[in-house]
N, C-alpha and C positions, 0 to 999 in steps of 0.2 A: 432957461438953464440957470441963470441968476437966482431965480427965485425957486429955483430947486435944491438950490446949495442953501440958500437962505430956511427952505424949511427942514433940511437934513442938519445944518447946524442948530435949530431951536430943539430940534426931536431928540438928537444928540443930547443937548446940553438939562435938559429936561429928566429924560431917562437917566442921567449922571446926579443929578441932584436927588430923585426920586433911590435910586441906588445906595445915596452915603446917607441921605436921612432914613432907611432902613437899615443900614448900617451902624448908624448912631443910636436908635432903638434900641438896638442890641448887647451894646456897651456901656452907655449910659443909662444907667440905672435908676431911676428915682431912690431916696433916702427912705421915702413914706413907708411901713411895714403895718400889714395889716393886723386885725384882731385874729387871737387864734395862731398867732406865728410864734416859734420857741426859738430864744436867744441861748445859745450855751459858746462858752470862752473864756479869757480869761488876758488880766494886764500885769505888764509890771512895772511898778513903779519908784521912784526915791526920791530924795530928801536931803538937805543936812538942817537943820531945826535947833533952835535954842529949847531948852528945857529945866526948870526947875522941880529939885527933889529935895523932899521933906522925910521922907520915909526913912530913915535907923539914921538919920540926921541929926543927933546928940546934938551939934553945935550950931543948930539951925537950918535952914533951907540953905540948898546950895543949888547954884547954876553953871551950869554943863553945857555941851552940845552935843547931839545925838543924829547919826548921816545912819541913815533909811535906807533900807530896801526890800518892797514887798512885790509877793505874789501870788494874786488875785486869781481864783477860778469862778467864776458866773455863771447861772442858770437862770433864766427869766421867763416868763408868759405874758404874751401882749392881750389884757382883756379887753382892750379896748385899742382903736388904730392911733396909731404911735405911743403907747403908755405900755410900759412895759413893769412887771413888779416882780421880783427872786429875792435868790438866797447869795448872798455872796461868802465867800470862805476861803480867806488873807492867813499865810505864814510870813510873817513880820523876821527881819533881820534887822538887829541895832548895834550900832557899836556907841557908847558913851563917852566920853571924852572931858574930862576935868581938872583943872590946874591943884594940885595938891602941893604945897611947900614950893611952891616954884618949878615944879617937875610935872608933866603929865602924863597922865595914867586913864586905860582903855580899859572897859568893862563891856562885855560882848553877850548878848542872849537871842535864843530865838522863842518863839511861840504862835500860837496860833490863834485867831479871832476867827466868830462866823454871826451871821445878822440877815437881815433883810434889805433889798436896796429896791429904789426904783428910777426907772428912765424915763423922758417925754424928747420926742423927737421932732424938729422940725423939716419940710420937705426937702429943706439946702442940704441937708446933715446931719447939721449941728445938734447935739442934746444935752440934756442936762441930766447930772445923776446925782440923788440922797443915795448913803448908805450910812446905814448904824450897826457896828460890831459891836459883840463882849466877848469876854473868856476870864480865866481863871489860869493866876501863874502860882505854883509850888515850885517854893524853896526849896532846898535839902535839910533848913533846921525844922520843917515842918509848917510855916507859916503861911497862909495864901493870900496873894493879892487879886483884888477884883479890878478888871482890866475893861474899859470903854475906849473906844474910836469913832468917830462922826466927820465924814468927807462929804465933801458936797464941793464940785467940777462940773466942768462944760468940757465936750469935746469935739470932735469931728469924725463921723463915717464915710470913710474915702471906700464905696464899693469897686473891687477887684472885678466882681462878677454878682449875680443875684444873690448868692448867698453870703459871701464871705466878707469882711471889710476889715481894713485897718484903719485902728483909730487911734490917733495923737489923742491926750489929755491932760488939766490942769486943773487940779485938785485943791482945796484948802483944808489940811486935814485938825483936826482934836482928837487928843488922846489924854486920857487922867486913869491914874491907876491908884488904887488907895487901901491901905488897912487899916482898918478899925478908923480914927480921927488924922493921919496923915496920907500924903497925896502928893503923887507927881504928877505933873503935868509939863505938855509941849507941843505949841501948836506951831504952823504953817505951811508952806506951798507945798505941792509933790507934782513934779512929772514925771509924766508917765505914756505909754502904747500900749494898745491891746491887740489881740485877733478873736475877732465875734464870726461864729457862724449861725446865719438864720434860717430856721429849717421855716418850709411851708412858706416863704414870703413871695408874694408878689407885688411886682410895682403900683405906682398910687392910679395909673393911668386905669389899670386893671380893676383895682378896689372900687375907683368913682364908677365905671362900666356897671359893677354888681350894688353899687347903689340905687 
């Protein structure tokens, strides 16, 4: 009798383990995304950044501060398993901020950048992302500024489910905009969240199988 309780509790305890690590299967998701999978989404991000400006600067360069906030839509293609390479396409919000006479004064614009980016992903999550924007800002006296951005962040993919994930990130961003021989510039940190959905992906368990 003893030793019937004894193999009812292993069979038990067995079939319980054999249960939640089917269970965990199902939820835990590997990070790994294979070749052939499309990223589309999108982050948003901010800032508050020092920034020097030269540009209709008669009395020289002048430095400012400039609080950020952008938002990013993404589309990518994984050519290769975890390497991902799109198009990314940022509407930038700034407000500038500089001490004038002892008194400060806010200068506000919006516009738009679009470029190329790409991602590498490791199995934990984690990845890394280049992106390079440009665009083109018009004045109202006619004038245009040629407008560059270059970020380059690590973040983390916390999957919800197979597809979907949120992901925390932190950014180092470069921006210079310039006419003719003057130029502003402003660089540093941005955080930021995203929501990524990955169509066609499946986990790395998966991918090594069909290797």
């Amino acid at each position: 009798m003893i030793k019937f309780k004894i193999f009812f509790l292993l069979v038990f305890i067995s079939f319980s383990s054999l249960t939640l690590a089917q269970e965990n299967k199902s939820f835990m998701w590997k990070a790994k995304v294979k070749h052939g999978s499309v990223l589309i989404g999108g982050n948003l991000d901010a800032a508050i950044q020092k920034t020097t400006r030269d540009i209709n600067q008669p009395l020289g360069p002048e430095d400012g501060t400039n609080i950020l906030a952008n938002l990013n839509f993404k589309g990518g293609y994984f050519f290769m398993h975890d390497v991902a390479i799109g198009v990314d396409l940022g509407i930038n919000h700034e407000s500038y901020i500089v001490s004038v006479e002892g008194a400060k004064q806010t200068f506000r614009r919006t516009y738009m950048l679009g470029g190329p980016f790409t991602r590498y992903y490791l199995d934990n999550g984690i990845f890394g992302e280049l992106a390079l924007k440009g665009g083109l800002l018009n004045f109202s006296t006619g004038s245009k500024t040629n407008l560059f951005e270059g970020t380059m962040g690590v973040g983390y993919a916390l999957f919800v489910n197979e597809k979907i994930s949120v992901e925390p990130m932190l950014s180092f961003r470069y921006f210079r905009e310039w006419e003719g021989d003057q130029s502003n510039v402003s660089l540093g940190p941005l955080i930021g969240v995203g929501i990524q959905a990955y169509l066609w992906r499946r986990t790395s368990q998966t991918v090594k199988e069909a290797l």
